[in-house]
N, C-alpha and C positions, 0 to 999 in steps of 0.2 A: 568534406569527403562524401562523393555517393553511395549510393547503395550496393551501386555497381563495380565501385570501387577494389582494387584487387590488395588495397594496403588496411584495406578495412578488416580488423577484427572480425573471426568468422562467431557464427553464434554459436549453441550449443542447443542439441536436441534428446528433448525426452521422448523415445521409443511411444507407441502406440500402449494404450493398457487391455490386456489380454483377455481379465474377468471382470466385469464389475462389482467387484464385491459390495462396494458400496450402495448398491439397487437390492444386492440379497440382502444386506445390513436393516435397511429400509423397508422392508416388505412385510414386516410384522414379527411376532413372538418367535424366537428359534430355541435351542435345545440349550439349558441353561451354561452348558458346556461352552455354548459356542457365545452367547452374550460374554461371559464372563472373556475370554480370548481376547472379544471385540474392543471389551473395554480396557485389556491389557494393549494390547497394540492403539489405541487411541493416545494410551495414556503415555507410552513410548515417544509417539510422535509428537505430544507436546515436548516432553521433556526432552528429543534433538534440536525441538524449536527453540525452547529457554537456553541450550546450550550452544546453539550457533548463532541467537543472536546478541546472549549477554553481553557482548561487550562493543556493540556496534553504534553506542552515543545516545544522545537524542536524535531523534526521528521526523521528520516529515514525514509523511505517507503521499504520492500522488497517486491516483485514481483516473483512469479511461483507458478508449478503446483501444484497441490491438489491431484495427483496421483502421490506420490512418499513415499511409506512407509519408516517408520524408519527403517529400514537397509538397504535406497538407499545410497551408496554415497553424491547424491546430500543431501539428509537429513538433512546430519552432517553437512556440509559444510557451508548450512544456520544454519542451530544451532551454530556452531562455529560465523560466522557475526551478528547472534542477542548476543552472548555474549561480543563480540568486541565492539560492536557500543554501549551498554549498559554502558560496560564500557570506551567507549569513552565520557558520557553523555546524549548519544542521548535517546530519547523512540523511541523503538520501531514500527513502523505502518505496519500492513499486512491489504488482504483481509477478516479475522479473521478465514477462512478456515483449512483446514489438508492437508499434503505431508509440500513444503517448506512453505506455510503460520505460519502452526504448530509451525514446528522447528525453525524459526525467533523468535516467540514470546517466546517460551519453552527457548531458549538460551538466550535471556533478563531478562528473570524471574530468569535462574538459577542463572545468575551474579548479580541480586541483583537492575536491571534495570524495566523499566516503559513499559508493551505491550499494548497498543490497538490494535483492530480491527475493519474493516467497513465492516459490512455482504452484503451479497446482498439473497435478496428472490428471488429464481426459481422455477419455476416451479417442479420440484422436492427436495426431502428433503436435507435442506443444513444442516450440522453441523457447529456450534462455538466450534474450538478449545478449550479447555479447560486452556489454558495458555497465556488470555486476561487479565489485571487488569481492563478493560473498553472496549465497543465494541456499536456499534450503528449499528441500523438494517437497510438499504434503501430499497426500491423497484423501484428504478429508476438507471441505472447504471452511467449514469452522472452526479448526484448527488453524487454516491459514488465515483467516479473518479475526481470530486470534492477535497470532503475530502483529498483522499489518495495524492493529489498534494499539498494542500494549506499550510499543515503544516509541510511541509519536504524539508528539504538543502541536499539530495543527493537521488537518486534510485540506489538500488541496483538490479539488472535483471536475476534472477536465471532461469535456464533452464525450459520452461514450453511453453504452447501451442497457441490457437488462443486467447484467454484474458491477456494472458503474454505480444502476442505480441501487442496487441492492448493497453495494457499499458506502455509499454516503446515506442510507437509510439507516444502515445500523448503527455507523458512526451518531447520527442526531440521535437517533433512541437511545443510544448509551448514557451522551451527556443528557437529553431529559429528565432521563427516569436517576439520574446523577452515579450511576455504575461507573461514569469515568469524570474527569474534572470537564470543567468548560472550555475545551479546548477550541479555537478558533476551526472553522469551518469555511475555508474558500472556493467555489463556483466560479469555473472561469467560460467568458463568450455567453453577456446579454440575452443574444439573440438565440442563441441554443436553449439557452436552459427557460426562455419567456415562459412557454407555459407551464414548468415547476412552479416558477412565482407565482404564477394567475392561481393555481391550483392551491399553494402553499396558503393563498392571502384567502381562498375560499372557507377553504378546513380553519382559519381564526374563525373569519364572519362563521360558521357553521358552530364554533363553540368547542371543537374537537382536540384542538390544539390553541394553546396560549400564546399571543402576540410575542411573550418574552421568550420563548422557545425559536426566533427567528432570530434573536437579538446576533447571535456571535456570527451567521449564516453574512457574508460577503459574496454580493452578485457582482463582477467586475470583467475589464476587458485590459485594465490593467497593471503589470507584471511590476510596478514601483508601487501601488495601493494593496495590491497584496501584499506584498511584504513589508510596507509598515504597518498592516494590520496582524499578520505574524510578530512584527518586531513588539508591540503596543499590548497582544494578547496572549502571544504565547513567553516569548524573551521576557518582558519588562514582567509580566502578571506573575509568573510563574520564578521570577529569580534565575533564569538559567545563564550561568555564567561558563566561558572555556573552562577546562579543567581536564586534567588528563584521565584517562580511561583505566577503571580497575586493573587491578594486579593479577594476571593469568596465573593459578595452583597447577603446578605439575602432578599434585595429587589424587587431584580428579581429571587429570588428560585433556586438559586446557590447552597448554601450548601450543598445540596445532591445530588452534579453531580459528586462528586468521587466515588459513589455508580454503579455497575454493571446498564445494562439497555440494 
């Protein structure tokens, strides 16, 4: 189905944001009135995130650009791994975007698998993918950075720009400094990411970083070596077997968290 397609799922668009508050958040000491606020509503917005995404599985996270149309290459290739990992059990998790966000989620859908997504509000108009079963909005990026780490046994790092990279950096610092388990970390397209590796293999020789901190890091092009490297490190390492999904409490207003939001 095209883009252009009139059968196709329309997307869903987040409004322009009006203040930045997040720039005044940032700008230095404010009146302890208004800290204190900042960190009540921070603290809010994690806890819609722990409650719309409790019960969404284990997780993949894919990772890239939002500027690669459906007839990139790169495109397919995440639509290929969101159907893969769909059907290897996983759900799905992107930034809930378009280019490889899209096709992550679009490929989980067609297999018959589970997509969230975790939006982020910019300052200009974001679009939600249209091939989310669920997606939560943030306005803070390390709350959503957050999310996209907490509930996923492997990254997958598709070619994409300075939030690409800023996500598969913090993903390695997590498991370095061991704040998260050693979860597999997949790099897809050689030839994109060559000079990370040039770079990567520098910072050992340099002493800055340790050779064993590459160890779980898969550079590939291809989408059957990914996933027996998921299957190998995240599946087999980690014990993750089917099993059905917690018991939604009507007590806490559960029930209608399978519902879109």
């Amino acid at each position: 189905m095209s883009a252009t397609d009139p059968g196709r799922p329309a997307g869903h668009v987040q409004g322009p944001v009006e203040e930045p508050e997040e720039r005044v958040f940032l700008e230095g000491p404010r009146s302890r009135r208004r800290e204190f606020w900042s960190v009540v509503t921070i603290a809010r917005e994690l806890l819609r995130g722990f409650r719309a995404l409790h019960f969404v599985g284990p997780c993949v996270t894919v990772f890239g650009s939002a500027r690669f149309k459906e007839d990139h290459p790169y495109y397919t290739v995440a639509r290929a791994v969101g159907q893969r990992l769909a059907k290897l059990g996983f759900t799905v998790m992107t930034g809930a975007g378009s280019g490889i966000m899209e096709a992550a989620n679009r490929g989980a859908k067609e297999a018959g698998g589970f997509s969230v997504g975790c939006n982020i509000v910019l300052p200009r108009e974001q679009k939600i993918n249209a091939y989310v079963d669920r997606w939560v909005t943030f306005r803070h990026f390390y709350v959503r950075k957050v999310m996209l780490v907490k509930y996923s046994y492997a990254f997958v790092v598709m070619p994409g720009g300075l939030g690409t990279m800023d996500e598969f950096f913090e993903a390695a610092v997590l498991i370095q400094t061991g704040k998260i388990e050693s979860f597999p970390v997949i790099l897809f397209s050689k030839d994109y990411w060559r000079p990370l590796v040039a770079f990567l293999e520098e910072m050992v020789g340099a002493g800055t970083i340790d050779r064993e901190d590459l160890d779980l890091l898969l550079f590939t092009d291809s989408v059957d070596e990914a996933m027996n490297h998921i299957q190998k490190h995240a599946i087999e390492s980690f014990g993750l077997v089917r099993r059905k999904r917690p018991r939604r409490l009507r007590l806490l207003g559960e029930k209608n968290l399978h519902n879109r939001r």
